[in-house]
C-alpha positions as CSV (number, residue, x, y, z in Angstrom):
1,X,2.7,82.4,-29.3
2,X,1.5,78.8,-30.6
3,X,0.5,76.7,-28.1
4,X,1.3,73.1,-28.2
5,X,-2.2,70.7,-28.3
6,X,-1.6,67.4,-27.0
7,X,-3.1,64.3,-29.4
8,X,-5.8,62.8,-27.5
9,X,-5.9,58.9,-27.0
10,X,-8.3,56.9,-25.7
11,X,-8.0,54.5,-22.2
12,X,-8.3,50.7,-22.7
13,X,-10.7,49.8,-19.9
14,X,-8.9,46.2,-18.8
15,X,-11.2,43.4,-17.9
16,X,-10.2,41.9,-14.7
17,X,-11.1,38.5,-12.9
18,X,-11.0,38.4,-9.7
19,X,-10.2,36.2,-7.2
20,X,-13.6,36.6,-5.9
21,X,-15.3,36.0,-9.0
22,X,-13.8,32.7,-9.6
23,X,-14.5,31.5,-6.1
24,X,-18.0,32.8,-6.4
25,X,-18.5,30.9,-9.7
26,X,-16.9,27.7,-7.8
27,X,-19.5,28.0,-5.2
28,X,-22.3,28.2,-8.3
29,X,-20.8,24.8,-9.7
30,X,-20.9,23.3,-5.9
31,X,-24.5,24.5,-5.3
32,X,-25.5,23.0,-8.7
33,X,-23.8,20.0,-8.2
34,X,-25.5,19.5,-4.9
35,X,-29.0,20.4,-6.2
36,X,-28.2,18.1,-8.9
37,X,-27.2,14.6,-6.4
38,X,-30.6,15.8,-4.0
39,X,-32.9,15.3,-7.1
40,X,-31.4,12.2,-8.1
41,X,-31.1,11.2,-4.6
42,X,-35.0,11.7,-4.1
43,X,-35.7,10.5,-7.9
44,X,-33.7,6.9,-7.0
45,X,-34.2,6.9,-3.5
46,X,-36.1,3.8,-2.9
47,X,-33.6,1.9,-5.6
48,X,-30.4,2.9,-3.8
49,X,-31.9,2.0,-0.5
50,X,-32.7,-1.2,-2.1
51,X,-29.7,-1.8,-3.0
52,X,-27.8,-1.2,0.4
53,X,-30.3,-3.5,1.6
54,X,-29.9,-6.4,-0.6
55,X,-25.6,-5.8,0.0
56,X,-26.4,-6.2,3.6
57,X,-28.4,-9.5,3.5
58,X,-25.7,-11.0,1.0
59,X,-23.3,-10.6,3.4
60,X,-25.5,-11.4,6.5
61,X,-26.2,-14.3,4.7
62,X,-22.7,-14.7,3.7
63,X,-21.6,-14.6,7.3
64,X,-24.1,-16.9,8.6
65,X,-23.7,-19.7,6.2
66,X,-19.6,-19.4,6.6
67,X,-20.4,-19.6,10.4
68,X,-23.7,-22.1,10.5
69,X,-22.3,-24.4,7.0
70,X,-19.1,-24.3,6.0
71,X,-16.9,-24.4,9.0
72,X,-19.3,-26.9,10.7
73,X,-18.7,-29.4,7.4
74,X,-15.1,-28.3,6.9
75,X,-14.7,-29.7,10.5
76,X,-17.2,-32.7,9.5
77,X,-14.4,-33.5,6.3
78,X,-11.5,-33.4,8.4
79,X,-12.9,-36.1,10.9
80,X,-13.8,-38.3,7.9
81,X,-10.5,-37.9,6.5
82,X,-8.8,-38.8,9.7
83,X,-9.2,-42.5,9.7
84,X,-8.6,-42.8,5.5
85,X,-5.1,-41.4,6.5
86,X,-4.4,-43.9,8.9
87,X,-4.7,-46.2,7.0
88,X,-2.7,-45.1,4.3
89,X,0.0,-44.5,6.7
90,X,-0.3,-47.8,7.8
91,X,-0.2,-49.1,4.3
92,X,3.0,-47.2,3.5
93,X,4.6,-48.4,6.7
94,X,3.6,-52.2,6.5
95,X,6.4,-54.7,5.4
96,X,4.5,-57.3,3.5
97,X,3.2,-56.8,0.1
98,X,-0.1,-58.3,0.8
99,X,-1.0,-56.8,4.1
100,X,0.0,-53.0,2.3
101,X,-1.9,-53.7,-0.8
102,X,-5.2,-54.6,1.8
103,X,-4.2,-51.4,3.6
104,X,-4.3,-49.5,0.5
105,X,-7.6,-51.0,-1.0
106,X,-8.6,-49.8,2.8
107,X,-7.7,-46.2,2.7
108,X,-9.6,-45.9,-0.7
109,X,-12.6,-47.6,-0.3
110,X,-12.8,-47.7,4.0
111,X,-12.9,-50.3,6.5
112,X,-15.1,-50.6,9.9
113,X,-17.8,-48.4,9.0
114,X,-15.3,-45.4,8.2
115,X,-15.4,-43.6,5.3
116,X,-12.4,-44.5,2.7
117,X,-10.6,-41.4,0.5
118,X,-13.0,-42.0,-2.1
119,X,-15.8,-41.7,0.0
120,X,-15.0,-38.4,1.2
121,X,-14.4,-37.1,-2.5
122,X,-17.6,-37.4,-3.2
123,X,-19.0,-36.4,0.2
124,X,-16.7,-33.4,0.8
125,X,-15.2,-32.6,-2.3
126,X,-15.8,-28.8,-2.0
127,X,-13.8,-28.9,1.1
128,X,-9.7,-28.8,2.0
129,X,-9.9,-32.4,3.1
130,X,-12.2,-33.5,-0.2
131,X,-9.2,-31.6,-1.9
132,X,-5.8,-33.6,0.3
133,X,-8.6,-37.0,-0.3
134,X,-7.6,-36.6,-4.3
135,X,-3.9,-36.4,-2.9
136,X,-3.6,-39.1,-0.9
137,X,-6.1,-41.3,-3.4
138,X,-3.8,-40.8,-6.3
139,X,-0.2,-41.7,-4.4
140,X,-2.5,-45.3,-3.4
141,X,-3.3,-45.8,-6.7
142,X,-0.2,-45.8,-8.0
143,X,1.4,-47.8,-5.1
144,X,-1.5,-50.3,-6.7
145,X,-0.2,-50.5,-9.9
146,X,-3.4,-48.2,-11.1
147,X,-1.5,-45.7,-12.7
148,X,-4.3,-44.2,-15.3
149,X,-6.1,-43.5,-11.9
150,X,-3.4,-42.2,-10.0
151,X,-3.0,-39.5,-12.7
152,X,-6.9,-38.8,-12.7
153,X,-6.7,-38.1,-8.8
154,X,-3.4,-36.1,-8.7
155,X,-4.7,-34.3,-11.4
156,X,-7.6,-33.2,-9.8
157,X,-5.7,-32.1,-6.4
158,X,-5.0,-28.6,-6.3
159,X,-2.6,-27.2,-3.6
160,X,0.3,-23.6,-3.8
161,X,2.0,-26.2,-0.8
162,X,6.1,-25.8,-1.5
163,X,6.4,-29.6,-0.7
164,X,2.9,-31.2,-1.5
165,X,2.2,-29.3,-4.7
166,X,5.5,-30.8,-6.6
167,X,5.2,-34.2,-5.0
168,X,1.8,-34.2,-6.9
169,X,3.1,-33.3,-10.1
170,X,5.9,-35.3,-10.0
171,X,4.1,-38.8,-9.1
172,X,2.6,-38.0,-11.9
173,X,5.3,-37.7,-13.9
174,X,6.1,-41.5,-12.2
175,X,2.2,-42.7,-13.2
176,X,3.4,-41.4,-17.0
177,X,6.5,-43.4,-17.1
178,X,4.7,-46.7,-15.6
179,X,2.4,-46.1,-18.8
180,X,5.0,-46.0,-21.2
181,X,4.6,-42.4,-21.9
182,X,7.6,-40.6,-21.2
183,X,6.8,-37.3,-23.2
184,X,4.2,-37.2,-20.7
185,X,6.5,-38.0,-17.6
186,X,9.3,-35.5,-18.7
187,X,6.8,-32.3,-18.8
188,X,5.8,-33.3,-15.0
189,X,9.0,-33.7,-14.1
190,X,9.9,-30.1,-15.7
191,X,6.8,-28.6,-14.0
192,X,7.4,-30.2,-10.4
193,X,11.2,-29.0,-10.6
194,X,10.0,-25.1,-10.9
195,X,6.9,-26.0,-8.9
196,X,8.9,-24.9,-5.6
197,X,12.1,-24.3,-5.1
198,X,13.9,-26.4,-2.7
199,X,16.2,-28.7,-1.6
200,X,14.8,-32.0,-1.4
201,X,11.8,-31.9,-4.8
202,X,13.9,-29.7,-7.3
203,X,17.0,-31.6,-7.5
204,X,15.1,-34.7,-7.6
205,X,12.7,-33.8,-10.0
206,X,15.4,-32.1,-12.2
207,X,17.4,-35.9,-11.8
208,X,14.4,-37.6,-13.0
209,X,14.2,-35.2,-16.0
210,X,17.5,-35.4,-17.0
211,X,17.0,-39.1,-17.0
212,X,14.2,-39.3,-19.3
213,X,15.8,-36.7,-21.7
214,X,18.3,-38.8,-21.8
215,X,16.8,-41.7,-22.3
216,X,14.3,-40.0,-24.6
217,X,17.4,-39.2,-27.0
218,X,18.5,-42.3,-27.3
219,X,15.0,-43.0,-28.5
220,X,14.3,-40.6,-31.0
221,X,17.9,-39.2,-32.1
222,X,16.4,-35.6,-31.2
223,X,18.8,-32.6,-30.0
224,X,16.0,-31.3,-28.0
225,X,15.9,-33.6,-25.5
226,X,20.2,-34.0,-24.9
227,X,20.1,-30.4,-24.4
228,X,17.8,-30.7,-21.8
229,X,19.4,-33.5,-19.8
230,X,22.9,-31.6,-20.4
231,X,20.8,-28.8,-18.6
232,X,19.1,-30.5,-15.6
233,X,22.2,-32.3,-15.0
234,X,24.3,-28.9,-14.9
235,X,21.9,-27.5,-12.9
236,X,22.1,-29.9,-10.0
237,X,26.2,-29.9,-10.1
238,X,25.9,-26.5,-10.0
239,X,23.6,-25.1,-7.4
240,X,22.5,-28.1,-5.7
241,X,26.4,-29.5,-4.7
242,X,24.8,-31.5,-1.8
243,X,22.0,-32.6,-3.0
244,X,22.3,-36.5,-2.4
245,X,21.6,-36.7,-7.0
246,X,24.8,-34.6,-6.9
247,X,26.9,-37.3,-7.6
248,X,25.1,-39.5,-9.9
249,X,24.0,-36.0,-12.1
250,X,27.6,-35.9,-12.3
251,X,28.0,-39.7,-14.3
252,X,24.7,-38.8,-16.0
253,X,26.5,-35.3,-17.4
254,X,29.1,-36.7,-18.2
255,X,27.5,-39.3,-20.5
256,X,25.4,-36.7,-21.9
257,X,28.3,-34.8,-23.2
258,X,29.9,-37.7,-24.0
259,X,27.2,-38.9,-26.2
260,X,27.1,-35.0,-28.1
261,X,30.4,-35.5,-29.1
């Protein structure tokens, strides 16, 4: 009888990667790694602790002259400050013309030995109070009739304050106008209206200009400048109801629209 041969075959011998093997090569990168940062450690040793050392005294020195310099003349300003503002108070509260403007002249240049707002400009300057000095400087400027000045002092006064930092802007804006330049006055006005958003400086700002749109179209004939009067006046009538421009925003939209027609 035949007998029946199988065909012989070979075995494929599979290659497989263990779990092991992959954590041992892990531990190979590791170790190499850290060989790696221990030479360059000893190679820039003395650099790197150089370095730490000089970050350390910066802000040791830091600390110390915040502590030992600028607090102390921070403190210094704000007492040097103190009397300027009284007098400019005074100035705004006085009844007759000629006792304010003295008052005024005062606050700016100083009286009884006391530094004026000018004086602690240039003594302070870097300070918060050399800042509020440019403030309060420009607003007695212009209550001097000094309006170039006024805008060079407001100009220079820098404050995120919801209240201050449009009140800036927007004397400004009055300075302008008092120098026939009402281009000028209308882009402060625009800029202290979205300075802050509030009741008392937007709606007032946005009346003042709407005013000078107005007044600017009747000037030059341009579209431009209705639209934006039409829009400022709209604006107050429509989101500031009680805002005490309400009413007269009202006339003045009116007369815009009027005029479009």
């Amino acid at each position: 009888m035949a007998s029946y041969k199988k065909k012989g075959y070979k075995k494929v011998k599979r290659v497989q990667h263990t779990d092991e093997s992959l954590v041992a090569k892990s531990f190979e990168s590791v170790e190499d790694l850290t060989i790696k940062s221990e030479k360059f450690l000893e190679r820039h040793q003395n650099k790197i602790f150089t370095g730490i050392l000089i970050l350390a005294l910066l802000v040791a020195g830091y600390y110390f002259y915040y502590q030992k310099v600028t607090i102390p003349k921070r403190v210094e300003a704000a007492n040097a400050l103190y009397p300027a503002q009284q007098l400019f108070e005074q100035a705004v509260d006085a009844k007759d013309p000629g006792q304010q403007k003295q008052l005024f002249e005062q606050a700016l240049n100083g009286a009884g030995g006391k530094y004026g707002l000018l004086d602690v400009i240039d003594e302070y300057g870097g300070t918060p109070s050399g800042n509020l000095a440019h403030y309060y400087a420009g607003l007695a400027y212009y209550q001097l009739g000094q309006f170039d000045k006024a805008v060079s002092e407001l100009s220079k006064f820098k404050s995120k304050d919801e209240i201050l930092h449009p009140l800036a802007l927007g004397v400004t804006g009055d300075a302008f106008l008092q120098l026939n330049q009402p281009e000028d006055a209308l882009e402060y006005y625009e800029k202290a209206a979205k300075a802050s958003k509030n009741d008392f400086t937007t709606p007032m700002y946005l009346f003042k200009a709407g005013k000078v749109a107005l007044d600017l179209y009747g000037q030059t004939g341009k579209e431009k400048y209705l639209d934006k009067a039409k829009k400022y006046f709209e604006t107050i009538k429509e989101k500031y109801p009680k805002s005490v421009y309400a009413k007269d925003a009202k006339i003045y939209l009116a007369q815009a629209q009027y005029q479009q027609k």
